[in-house]
PDB file as gemmi writes it, atoms N, CA and C in Angstrom:
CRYST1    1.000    1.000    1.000  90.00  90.00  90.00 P 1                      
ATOM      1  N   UNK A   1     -13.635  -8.005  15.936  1.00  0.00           N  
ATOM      2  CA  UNK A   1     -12.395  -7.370  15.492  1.00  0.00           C  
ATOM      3  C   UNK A   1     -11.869  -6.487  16.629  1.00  0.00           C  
ATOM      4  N   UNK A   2     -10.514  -6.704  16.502  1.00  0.00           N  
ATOM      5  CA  UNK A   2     -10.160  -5.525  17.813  1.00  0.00           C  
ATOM      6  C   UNK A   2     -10.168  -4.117  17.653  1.00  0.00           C  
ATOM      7  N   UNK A   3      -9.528  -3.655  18.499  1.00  0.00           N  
ATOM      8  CA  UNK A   3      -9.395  -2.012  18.060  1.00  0.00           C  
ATOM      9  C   UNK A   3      -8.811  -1.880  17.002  1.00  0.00           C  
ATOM     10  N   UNK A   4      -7.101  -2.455  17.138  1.00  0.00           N  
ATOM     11  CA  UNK A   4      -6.370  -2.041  16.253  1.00  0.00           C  
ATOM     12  C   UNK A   4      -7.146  -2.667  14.535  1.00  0.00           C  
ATOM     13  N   UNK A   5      -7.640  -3.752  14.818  1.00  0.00           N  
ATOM     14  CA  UNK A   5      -8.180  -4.323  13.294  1.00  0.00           C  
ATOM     15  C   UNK A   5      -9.330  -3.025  12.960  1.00  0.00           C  
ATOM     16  N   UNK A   6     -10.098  -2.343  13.572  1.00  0.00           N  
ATOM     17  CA  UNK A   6     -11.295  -1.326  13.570  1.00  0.00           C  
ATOM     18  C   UNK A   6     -10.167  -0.483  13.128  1.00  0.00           C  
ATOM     19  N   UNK A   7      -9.034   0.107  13.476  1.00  0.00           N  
ATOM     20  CA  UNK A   7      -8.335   1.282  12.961  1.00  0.00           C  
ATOM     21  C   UNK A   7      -7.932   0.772  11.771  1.00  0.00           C  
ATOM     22  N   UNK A   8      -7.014  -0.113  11.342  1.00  0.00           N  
ATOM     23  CA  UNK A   8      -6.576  -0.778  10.825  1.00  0.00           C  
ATOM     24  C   UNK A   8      -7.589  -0.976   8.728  1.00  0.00           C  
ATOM     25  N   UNK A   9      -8.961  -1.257   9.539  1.00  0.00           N  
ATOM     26  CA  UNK A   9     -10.050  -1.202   8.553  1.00  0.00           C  
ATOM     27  C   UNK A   9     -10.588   0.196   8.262  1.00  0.00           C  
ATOM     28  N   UNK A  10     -10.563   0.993   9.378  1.00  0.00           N  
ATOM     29  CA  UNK A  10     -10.910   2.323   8.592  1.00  0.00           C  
ATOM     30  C   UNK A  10     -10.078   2.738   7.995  1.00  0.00           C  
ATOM     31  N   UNK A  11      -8.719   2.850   8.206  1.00  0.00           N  
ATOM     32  CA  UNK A  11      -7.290   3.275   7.122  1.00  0.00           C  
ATOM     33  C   UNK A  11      -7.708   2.871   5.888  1.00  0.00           C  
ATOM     34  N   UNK A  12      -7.395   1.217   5.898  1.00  0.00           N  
ATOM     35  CA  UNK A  12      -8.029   0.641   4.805  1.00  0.00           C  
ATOM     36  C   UNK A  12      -9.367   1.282   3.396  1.00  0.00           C  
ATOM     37  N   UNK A  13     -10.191   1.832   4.383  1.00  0.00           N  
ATOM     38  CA  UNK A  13     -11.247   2.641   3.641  1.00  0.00           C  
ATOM     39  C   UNK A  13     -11.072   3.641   3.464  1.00  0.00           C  
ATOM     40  N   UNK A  14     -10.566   4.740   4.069  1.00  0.00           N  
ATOM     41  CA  UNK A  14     -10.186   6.178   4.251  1.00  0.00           C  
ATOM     42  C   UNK A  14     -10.138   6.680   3.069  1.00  0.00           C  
ATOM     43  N   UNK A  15      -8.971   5.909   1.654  1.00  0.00           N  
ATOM     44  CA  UNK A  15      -8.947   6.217   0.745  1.00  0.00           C  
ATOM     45  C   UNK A  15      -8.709   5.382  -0.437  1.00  0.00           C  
ATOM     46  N   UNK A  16      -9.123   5.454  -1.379  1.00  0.00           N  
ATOM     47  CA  UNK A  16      -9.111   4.986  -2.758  1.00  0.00           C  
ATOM     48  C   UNK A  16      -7.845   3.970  -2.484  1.00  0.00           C  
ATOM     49  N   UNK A  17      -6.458   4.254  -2.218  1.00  0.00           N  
ATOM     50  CA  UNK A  17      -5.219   3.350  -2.455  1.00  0.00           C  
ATOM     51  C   UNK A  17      -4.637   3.751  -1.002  1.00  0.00           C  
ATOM     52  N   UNK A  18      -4.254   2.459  -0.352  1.00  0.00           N  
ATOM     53  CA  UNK A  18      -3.728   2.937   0.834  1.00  0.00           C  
ATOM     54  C   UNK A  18      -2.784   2.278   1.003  1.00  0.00           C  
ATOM     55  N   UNK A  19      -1.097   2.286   1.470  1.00  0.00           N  
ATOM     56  CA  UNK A  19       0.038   1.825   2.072  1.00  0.00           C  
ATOM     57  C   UNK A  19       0.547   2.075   3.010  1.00  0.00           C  
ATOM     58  N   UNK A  20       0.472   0.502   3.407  1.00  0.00           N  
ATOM     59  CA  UNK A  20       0.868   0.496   4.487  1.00  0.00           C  
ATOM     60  C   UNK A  20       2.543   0.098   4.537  1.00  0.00           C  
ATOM     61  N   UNK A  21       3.352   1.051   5.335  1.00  0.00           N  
ATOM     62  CA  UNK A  21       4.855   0.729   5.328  1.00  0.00           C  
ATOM     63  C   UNK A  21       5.627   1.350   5.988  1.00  0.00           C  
ATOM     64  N   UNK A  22       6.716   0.635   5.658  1.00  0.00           N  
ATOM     65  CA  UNK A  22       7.997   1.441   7.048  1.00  0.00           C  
ATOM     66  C   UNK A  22       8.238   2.917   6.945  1.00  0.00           C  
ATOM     67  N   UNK A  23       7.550   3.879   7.398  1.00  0.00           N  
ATOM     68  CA  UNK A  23       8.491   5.002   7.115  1.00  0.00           C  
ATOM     69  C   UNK A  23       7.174   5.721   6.702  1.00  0.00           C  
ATOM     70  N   UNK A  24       7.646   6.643   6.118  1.00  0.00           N  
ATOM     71  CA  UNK A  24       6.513   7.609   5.490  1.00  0.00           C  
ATOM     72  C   UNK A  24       6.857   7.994   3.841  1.00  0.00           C  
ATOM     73  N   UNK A  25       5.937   8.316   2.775  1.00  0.00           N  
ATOM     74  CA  UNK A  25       6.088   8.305   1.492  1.00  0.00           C  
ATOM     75  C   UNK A  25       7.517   9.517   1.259  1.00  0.00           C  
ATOM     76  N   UNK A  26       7.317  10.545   1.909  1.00  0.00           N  
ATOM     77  CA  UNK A  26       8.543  11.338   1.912  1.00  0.00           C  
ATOM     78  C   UNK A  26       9.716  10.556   2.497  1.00  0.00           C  
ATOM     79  N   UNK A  27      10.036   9.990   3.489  1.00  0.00           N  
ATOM     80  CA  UNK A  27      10.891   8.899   3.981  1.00  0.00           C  
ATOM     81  C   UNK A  27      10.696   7.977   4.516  1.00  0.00           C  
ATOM     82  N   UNK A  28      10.840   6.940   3.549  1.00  0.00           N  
ATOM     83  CA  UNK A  28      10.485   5.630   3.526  1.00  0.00           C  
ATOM     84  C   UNK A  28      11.569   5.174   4.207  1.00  0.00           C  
ATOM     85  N   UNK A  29      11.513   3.771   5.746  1.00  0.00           N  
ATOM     86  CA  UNK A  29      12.274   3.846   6.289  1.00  0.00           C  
ATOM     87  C   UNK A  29      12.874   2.030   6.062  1.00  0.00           C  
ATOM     88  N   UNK A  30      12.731   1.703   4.840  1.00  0.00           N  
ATOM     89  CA  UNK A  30      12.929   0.698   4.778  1.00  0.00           C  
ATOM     90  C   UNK A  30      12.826   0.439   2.992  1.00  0.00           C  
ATOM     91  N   UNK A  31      13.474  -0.445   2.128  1.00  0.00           N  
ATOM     92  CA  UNK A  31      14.063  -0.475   1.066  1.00  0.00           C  
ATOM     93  C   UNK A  31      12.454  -0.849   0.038  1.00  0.00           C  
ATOM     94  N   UNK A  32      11.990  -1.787   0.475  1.00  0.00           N  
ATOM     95  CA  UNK A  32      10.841  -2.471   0.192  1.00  0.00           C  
ATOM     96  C   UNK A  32       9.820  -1.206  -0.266  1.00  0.00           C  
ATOM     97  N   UNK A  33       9.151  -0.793   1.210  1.00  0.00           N  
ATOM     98  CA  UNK A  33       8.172   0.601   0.739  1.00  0.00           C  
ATOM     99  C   UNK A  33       8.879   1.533  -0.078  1.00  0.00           C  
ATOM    100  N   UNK A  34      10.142   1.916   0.052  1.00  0.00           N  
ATOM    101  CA  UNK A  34      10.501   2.579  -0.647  1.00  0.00           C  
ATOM    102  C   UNK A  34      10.709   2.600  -2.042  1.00  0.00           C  
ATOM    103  N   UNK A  35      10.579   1.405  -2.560  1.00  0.00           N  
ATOM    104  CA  UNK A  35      10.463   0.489  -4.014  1.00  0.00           C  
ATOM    105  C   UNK A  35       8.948   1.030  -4.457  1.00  0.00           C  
ATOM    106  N   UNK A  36       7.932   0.868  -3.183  1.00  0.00           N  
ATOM    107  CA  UNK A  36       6.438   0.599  -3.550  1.00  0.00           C  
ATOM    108  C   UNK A  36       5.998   2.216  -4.059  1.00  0.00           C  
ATOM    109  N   UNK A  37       6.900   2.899  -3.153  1.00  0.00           N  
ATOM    110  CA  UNK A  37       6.420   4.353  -3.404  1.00  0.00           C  
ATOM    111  C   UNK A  37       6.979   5.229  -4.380  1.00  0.00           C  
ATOM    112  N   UNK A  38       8.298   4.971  -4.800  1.00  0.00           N  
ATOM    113  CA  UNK A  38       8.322   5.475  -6.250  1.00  0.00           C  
ATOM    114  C   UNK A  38       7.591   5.065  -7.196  1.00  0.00           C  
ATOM    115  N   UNK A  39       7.105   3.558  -7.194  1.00  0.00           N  
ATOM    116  CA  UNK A  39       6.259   2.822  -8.410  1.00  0.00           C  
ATOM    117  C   UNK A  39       5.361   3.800  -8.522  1.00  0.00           C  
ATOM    118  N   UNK A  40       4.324   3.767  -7.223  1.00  0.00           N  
ATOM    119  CA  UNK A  40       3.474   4.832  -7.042  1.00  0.00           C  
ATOM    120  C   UNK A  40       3.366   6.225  -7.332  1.00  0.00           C  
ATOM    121  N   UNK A  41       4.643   7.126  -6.939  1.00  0.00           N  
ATOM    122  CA  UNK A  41       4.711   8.374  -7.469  1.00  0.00           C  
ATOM    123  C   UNK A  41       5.182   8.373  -8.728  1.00  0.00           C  
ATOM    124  N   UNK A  42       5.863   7.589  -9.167  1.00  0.00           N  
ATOM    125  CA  UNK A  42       5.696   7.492 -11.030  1.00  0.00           C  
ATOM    126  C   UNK A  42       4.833   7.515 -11.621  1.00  0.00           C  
ATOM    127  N   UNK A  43       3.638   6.705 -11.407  1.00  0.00           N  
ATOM    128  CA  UNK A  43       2.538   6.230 -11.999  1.00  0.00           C  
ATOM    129  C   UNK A  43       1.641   7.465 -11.226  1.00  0.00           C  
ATOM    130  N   UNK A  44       1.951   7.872 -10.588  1.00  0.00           N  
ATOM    131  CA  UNK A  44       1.346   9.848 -10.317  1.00  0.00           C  
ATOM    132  C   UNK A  44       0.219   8.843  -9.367  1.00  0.00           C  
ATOM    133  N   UNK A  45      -0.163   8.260  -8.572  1.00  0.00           N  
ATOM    134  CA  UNK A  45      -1.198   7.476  -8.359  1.00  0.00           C  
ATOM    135  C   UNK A  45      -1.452   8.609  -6.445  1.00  0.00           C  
ATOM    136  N   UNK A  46      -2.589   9.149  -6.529  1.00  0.00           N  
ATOM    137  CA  UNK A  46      -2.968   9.611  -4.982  1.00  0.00           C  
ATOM    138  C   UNK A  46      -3.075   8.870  -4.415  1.00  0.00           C  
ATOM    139  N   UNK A  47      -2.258   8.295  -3.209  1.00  0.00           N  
ATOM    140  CA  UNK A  47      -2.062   7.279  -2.204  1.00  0.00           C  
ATOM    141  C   UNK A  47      -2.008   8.384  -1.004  1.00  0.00           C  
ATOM    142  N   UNK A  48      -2.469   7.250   0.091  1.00  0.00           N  
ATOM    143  CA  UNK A  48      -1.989   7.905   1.510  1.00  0.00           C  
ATOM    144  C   UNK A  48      -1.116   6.169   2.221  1.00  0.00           C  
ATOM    145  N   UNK A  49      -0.206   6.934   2.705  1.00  0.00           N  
ATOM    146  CA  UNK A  49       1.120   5.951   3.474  1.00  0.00           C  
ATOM    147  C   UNK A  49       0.431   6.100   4.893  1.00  0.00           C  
ATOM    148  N   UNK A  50       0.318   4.996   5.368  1.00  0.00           N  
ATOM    149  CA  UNK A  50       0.362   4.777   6.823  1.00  0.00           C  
ATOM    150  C   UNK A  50       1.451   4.058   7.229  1.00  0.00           C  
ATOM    151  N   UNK A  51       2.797   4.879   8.664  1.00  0.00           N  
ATOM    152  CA  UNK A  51       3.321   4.216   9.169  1.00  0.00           C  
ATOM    153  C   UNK A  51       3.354   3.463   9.827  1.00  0.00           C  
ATOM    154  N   UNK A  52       3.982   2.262  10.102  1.00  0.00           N  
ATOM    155  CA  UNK A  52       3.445   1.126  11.013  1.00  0.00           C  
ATOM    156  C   UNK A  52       4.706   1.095  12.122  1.00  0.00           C  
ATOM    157  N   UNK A  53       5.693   1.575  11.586  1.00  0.00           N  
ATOM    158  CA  UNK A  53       6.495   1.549  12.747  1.00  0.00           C  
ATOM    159  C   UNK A  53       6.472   2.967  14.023  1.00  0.00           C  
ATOM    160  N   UNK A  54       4.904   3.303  13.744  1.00  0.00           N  
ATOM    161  CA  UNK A  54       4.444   4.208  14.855  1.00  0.00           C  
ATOM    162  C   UNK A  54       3.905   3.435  16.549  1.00  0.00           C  
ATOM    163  N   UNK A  55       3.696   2.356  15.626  1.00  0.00           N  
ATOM    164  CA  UNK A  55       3.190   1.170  16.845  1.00  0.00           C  
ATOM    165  C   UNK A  55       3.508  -0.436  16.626  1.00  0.00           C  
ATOM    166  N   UNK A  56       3.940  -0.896  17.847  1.00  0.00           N  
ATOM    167  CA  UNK A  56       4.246  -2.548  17.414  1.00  0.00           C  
ATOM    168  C   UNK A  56       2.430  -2.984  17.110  1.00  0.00           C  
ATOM    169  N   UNK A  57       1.965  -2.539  17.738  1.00  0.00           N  
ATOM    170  CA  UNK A  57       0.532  -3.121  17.969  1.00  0.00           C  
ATOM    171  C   UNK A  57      -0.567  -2.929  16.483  1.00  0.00           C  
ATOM    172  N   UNK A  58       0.132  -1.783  15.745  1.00  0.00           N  
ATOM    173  CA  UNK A  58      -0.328  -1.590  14.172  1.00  0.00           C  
ATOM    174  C   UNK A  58       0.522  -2.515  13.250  1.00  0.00           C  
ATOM    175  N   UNK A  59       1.917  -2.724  13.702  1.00  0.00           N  
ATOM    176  CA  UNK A  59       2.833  -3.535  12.310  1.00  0.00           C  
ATOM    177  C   UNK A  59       2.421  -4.680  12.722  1.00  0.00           C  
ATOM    178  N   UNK A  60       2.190  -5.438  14.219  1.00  0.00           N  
ATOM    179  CA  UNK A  60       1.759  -6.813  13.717  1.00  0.00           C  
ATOM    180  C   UNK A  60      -0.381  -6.710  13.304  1.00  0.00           C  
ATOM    181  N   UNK A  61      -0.766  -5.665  14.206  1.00  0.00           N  
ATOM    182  CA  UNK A  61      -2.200  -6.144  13.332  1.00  0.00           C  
ATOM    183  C   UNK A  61      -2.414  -5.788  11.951  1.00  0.00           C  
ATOM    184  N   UNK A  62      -1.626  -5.156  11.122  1.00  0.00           N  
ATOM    185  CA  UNK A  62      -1.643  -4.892   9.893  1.00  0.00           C  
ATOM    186  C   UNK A  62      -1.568  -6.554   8.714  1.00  0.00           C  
ATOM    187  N   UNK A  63      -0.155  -7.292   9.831  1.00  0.00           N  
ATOM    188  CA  UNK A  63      -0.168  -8.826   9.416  1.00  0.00           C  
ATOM    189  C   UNK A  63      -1.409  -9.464   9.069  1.00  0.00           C  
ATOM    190  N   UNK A  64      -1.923  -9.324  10.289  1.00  0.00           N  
ATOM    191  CA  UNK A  64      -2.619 -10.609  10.854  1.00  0.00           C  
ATOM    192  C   UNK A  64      -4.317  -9.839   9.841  1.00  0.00           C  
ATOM    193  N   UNK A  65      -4.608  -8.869   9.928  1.00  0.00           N  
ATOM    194  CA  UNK A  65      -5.525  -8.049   9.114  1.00  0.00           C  
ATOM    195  C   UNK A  65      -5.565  -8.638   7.771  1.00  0.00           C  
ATOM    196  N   UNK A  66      -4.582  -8.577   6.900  1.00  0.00           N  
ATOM    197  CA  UNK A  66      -4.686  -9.168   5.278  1.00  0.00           C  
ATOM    198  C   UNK A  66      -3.877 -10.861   5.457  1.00  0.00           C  
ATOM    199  N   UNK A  67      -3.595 -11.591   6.506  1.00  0.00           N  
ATOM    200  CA  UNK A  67      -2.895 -12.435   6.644  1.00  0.00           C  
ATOM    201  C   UNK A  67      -1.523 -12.526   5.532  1.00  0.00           C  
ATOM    202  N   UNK A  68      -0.719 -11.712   5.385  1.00  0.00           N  
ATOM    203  CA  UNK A  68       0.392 -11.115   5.017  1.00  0.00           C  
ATOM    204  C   UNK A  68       1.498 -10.733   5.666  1.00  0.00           C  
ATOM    205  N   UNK A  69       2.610 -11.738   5.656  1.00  0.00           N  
ATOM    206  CA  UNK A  69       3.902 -11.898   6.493  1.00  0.00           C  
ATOM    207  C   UNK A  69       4.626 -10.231   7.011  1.00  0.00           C  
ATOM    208  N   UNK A  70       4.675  -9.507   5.020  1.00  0.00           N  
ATOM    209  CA  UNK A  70       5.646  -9.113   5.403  1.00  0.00           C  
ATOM    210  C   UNK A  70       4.921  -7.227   5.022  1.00  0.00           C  
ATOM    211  N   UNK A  71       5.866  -6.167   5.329  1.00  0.00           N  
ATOM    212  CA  UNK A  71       5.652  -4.978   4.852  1.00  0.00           C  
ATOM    213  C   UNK A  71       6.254  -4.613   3.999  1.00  0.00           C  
ATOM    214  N   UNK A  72       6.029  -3.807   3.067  1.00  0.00           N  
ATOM    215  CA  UNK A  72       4.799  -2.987   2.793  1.00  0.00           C  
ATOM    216  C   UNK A  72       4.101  -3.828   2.239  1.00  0.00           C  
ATOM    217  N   UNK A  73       2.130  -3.173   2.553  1.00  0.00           N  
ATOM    218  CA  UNK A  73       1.394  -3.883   2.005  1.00  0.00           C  
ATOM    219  C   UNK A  73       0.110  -2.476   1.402  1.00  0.00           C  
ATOM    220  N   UNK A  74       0.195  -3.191   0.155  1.00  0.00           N  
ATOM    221  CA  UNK A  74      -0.634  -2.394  -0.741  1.00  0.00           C  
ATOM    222  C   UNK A  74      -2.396  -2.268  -0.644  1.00  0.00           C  
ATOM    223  N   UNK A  75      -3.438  -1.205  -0.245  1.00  0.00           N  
ATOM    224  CA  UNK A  75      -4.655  -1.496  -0.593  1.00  0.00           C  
ATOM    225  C   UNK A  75      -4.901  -0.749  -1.437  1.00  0.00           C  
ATOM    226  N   UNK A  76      -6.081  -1.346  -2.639  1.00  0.00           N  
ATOM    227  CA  UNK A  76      -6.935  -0.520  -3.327  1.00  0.00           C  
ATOM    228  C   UNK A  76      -8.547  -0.662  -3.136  1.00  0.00           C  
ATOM    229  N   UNK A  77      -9.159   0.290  -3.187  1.00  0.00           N  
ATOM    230  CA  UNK A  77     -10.473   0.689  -2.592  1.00  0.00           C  
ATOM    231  C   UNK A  77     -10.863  -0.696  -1.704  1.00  0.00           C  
ATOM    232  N   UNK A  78     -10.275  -1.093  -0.449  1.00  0.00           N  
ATOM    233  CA  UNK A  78     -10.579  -1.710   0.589  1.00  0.00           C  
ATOM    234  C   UNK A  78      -9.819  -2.992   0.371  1.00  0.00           C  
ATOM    235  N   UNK A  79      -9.342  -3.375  -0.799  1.00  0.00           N  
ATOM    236  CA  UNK A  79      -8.757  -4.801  -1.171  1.00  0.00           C  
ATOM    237  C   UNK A  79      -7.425  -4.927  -1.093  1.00  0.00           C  
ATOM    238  N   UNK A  80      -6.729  -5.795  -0.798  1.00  0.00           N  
ATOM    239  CA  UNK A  80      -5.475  -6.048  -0.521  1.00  0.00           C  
ATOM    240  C   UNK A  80      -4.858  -6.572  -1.468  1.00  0.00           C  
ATOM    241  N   UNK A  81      -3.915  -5.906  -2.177  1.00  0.00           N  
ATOM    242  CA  UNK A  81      -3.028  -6.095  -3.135  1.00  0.00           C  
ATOM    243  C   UNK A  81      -1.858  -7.011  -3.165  1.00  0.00           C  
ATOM    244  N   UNK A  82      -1.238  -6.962  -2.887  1.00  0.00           N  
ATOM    245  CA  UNK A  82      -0.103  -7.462  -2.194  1.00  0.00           C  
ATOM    246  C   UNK A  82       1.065  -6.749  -1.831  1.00  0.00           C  
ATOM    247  N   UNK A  83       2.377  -7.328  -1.484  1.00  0.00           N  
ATOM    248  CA  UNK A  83       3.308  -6.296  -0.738  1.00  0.00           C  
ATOM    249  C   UNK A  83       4.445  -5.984  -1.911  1.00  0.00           C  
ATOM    250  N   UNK A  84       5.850  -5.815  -1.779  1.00  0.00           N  
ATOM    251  CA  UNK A  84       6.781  -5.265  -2.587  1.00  0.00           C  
ATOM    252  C   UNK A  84       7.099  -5.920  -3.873  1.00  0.00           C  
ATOM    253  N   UNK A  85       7.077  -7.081  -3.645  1.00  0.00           N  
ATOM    254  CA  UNK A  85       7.333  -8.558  -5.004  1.00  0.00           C  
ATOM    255  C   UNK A  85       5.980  -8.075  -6.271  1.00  0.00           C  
ATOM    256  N   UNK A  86       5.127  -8.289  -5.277  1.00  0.00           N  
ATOM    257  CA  UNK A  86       3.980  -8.493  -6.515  1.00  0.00           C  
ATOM    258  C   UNK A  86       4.088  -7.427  -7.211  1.00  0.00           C  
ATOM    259  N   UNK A  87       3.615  -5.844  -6.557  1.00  0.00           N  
ATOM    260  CA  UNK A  87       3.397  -4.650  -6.824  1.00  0.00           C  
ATOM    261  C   UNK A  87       4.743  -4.310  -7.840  1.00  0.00           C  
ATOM    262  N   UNK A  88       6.431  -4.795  -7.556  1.00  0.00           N  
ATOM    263  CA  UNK A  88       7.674  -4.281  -8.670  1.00  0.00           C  
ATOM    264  C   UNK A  88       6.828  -5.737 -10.083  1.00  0.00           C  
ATOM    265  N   UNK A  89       6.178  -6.737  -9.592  1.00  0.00           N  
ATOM    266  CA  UNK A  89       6.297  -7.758 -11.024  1.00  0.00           C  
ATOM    267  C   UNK A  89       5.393  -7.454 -11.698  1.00  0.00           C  
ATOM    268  N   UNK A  90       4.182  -6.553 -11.264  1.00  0.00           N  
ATOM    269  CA  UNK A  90       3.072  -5.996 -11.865  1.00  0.00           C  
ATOM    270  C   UNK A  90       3.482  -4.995 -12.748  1.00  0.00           C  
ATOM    271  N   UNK A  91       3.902  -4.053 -11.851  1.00  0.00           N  
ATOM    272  CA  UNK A  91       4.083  -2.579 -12.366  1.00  0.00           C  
ATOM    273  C   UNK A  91       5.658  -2.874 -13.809  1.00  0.00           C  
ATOM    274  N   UNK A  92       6.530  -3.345 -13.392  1.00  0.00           N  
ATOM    275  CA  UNK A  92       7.234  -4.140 -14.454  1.00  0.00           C  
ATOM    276  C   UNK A  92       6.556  -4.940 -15.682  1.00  0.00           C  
ATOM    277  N   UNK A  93       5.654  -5.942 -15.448  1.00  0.00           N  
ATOM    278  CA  UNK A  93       4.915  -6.111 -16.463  1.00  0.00           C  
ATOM    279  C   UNK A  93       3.897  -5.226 -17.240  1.00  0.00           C  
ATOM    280  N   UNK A  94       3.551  -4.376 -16.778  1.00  0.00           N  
ATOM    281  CA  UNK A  94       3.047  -3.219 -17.417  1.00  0.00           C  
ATOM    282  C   UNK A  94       1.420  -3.820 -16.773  1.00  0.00           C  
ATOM    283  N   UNK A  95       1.186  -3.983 -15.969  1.00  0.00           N  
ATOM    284  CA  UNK A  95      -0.358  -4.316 -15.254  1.00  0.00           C  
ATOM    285  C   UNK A  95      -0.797  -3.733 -13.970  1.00  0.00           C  
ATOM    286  N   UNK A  96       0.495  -3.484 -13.515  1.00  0.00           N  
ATOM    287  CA  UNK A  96      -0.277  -2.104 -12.094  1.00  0.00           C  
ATOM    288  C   UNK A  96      -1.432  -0.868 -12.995  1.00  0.00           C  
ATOM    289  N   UNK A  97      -0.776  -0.428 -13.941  1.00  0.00           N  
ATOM    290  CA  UNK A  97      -1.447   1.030 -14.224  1.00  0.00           C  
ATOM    291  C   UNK A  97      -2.918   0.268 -15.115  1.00  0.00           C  
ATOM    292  N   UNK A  98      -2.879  -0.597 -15.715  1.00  0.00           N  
ATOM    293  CA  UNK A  98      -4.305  -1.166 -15.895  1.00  0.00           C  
ATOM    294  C   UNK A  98      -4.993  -1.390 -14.467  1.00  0.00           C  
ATOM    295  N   UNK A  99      -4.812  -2.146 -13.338  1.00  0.00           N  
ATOM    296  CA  UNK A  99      -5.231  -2.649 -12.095  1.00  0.00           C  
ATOM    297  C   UNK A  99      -5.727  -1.090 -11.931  1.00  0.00           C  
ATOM    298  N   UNK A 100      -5.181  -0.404 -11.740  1.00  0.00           N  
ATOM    299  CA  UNK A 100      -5.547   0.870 -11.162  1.00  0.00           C  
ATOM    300  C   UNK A 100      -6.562   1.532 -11.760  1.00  0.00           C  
ATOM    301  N   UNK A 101      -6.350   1.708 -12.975  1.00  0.00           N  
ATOM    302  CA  UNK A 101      -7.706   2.273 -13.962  1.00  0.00           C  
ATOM    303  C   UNK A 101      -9.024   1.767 -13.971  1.00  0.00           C  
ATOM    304  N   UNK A 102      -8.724  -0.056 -14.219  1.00  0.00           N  
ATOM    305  CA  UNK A 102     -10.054  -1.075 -13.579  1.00  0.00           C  
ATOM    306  C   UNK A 102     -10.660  -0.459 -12.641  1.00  0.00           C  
ATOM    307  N   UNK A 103     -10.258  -0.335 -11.312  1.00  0.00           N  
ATOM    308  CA  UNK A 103     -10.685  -0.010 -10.522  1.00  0.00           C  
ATOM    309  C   UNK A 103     -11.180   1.625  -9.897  1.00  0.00           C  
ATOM    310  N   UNK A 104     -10.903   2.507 -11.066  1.00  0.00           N  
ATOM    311  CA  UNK A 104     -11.395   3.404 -11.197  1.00  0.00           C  
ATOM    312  C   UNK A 104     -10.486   4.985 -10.223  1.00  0.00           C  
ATOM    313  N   UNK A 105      -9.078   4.334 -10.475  1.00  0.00           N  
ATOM    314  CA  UNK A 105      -8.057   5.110  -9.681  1.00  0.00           C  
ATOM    315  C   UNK A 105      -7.009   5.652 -10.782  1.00  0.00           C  
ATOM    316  N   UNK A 106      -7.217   6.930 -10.490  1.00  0.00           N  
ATOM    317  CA  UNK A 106      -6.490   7.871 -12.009  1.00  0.00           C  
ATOM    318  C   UNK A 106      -5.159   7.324 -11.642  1.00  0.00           C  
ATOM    319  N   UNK A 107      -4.396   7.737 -12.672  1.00  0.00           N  
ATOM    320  CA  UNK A 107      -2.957   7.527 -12.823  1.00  0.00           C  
ATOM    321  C   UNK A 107      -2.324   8.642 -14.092  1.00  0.00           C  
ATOM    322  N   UNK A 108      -1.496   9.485 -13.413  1.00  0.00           N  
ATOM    323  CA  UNK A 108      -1.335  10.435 -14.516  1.00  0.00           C  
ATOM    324  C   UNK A 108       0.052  10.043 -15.165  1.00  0.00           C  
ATOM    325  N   UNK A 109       1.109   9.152 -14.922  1.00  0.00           N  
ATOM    326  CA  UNK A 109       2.080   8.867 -16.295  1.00  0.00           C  
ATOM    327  C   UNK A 109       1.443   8.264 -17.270  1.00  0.00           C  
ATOM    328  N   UNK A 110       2.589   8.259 -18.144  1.00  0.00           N  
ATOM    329  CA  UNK A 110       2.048   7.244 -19.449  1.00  0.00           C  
ATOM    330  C   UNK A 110       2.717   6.136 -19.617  1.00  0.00           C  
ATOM    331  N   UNK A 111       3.162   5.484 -17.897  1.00  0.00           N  
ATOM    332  CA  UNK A 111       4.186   4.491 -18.178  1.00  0.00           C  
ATOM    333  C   UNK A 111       3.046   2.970 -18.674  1.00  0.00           C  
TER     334      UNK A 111                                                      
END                                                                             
């Protein structure tokens, strides 16, 4: 694995739910994460945002890491979720805030 995949994987672990996306959770610099991170701060869920447009060398190894085209891309405790589609058809179907509990990640709404 390279460096960036070694950084890339410790992010990944660092914490319980991790996103990766354009911008930062306070300003999200792109429409997509910014979708992912209200879901998220609705559902009260402790995430940490990693920006990728801090480095070309993090937004494409972030790709090539979960083999996943596009950004934002969702982890929970080390596993790769998926990016903006899945995470609005989940959380819309009412199955993000179960996914999250499964896996043993509080969520304080009652959506």
């Amino acid at each position: 694995m390279s460096g960036i995949g070694e950084y890339i994987d410790s992010e990944v672990k660092s914490k319980d739910v991790v996103l990766f996306m354009k911008g930062t959770p306070g300003f999200p610099q792109c429409g997509f994460s910014g979708q992912v991170v209200q879901i998220l701060d609705y559902l009260g869920v402790d995430y940490k945002g990693v920006n990728v447009l801090t480095s070309n060398e993090l937004r494409q190894g972030i790709k090539e890491y979960s083999n996943w085209p596009t950004i934002p891309q969702l982890y929970v405790k080390g596993e790769f979720v998926g990016g903006c589609d899945i995470i609005r058809e989940m959380f819309q179907a009412g199955e993000l805030q179960g996914y999250f509990e499964e896996k043993g990640v509080s969520v304080s709404s009652a959506a």
